[in-house]
C-alpha positions, -999 to 999 in steps of 0.1 A, spaced: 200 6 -80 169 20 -55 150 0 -34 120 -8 -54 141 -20 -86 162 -46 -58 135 -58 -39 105 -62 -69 115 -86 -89 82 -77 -110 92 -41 -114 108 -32 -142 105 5 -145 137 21 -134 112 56 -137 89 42 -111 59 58 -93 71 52 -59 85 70 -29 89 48 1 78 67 33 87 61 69 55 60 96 67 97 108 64 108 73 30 90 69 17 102 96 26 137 88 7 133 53 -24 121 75 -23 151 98 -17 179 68 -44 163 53 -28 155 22 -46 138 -9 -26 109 -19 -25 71 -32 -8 50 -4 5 14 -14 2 -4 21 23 -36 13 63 -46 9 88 -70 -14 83 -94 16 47 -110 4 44 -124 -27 11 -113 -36 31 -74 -39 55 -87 -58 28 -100 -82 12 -69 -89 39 -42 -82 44 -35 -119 8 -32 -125 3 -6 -95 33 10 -115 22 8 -146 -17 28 -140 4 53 -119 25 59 -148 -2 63 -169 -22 88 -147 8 104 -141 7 97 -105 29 89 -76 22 63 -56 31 66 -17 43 32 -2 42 21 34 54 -12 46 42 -29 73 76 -40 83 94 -17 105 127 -26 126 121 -66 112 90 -62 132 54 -67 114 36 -39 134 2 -57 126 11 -89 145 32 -80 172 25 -74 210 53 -49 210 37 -16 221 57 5 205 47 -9 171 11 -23 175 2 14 190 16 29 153 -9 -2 137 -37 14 160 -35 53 149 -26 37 112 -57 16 115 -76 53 129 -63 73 101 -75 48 77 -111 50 97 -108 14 106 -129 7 135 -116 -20 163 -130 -27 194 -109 -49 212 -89 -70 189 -69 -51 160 -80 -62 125 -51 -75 100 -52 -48 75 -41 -71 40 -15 -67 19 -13 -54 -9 -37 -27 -3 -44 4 -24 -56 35 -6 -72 61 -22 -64 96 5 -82 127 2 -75 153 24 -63 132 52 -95 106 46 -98 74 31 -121 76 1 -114 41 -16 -97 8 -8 -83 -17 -31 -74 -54 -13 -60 -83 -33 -54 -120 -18 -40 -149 -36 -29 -133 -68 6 -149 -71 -7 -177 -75 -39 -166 -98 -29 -140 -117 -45 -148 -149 -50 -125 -177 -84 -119 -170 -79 -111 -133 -51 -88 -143 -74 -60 -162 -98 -63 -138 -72 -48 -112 -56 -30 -135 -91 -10 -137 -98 -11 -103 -66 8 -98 -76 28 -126 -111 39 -112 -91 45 -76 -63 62 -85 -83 85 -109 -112 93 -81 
C-alpha cells in the first residue's frame, strides 16, 4: 500500500493524483520554474483528510497530478518551530509562494491549493473547518474552486 492510500482515510483511489515531494525537490520545481498544482497540507489535520478525495477526484478528472508538500518534516512543523533549520525552509517556502512577512512569519493554512506557473504563484485555494462542515453544498463549491484552479 503507498502512502497516500495508508494515511487518507478519505482516499480511496488506489490510481491517485499525487506524488509526495521532499523540500529539496520542491524547491528545485520553484527554481526551474516549473508550472504545477502543489497540495500544501498532510494526513495529520483533519480538515486534509476531509477533502483529500475531492482534490483527487478534479485532478483525475483534469487529468492532472497534483504535487504534495507537508508541512511536517523530521516530526517538526516547520511553520511553528524556532528551529532555524526548519523555520528558515518556511521563510524561502513562504518567498517562493510571494508571501510577504516583515517580522513575524505568517501561518500558511492547511489544506491549501496552489496553483504554480512558471515558478509563480497564480491562484491559492485555503479551506478551514471543513471536517466538521462539509456539507453537500460546500462540497461543490470546492469542488469548483479546484476546478477553476487547477484548470487556470
Amino acid at each position: 500500500m503507498d502512502y497516500y492510500n495508508e494515511k487518507y482515510e478519505h482516499l480511496k483511489d488506489k490510481k491517485h493524483r499525487f506524488i509526495k515531494l521532499s523540500w529539496a525537490s520542491l524547491k528545485e520545481m520553484f527554481i526551474d520554474k516549473k508550472s504545477f498544482i502543489l497540495y500544501f497540507g498532510g494526513s495529520f489535520c483533519r480538515n486534509c483528510q476531509a477533502v483529500i478525495g475531492l482534490i483527487n477526484d478534479v485532478a483525475c478528472s483534469l487529468n492532472t497530478n497534483i504535487y504534495n508538500f507537508s508541512p511536517i518534516i523530521d516530526k517538526i512543523d516547520i511553520r511553528k518551530t524556532e528551529l532555524c533549520e526548519y523555520k528558515e525552509i518556511y521563510r524561502e517556502l513562504l518567498q517562493f509562494l510571494e508571501i510577504e512577512s516583515k517580522d513575524e512569519l505568517p501561518l500558511l493554512k492547511v489544506p491549501t491549493v496552489i496553483n504554480i506557473k512558471c515558478g509563480k504563484p497564480i491562484k491559492m485555494i485555503t479551506r478551514e473547518y471543513l471536517y466538521e462542515n462539509m456539507t453537500e453544498e460546500i462540497k461543490k463549491e470546492y469542488v469548483w474552486q479546484l476546478s477553476e484552479l487547477i484548470s487556470m
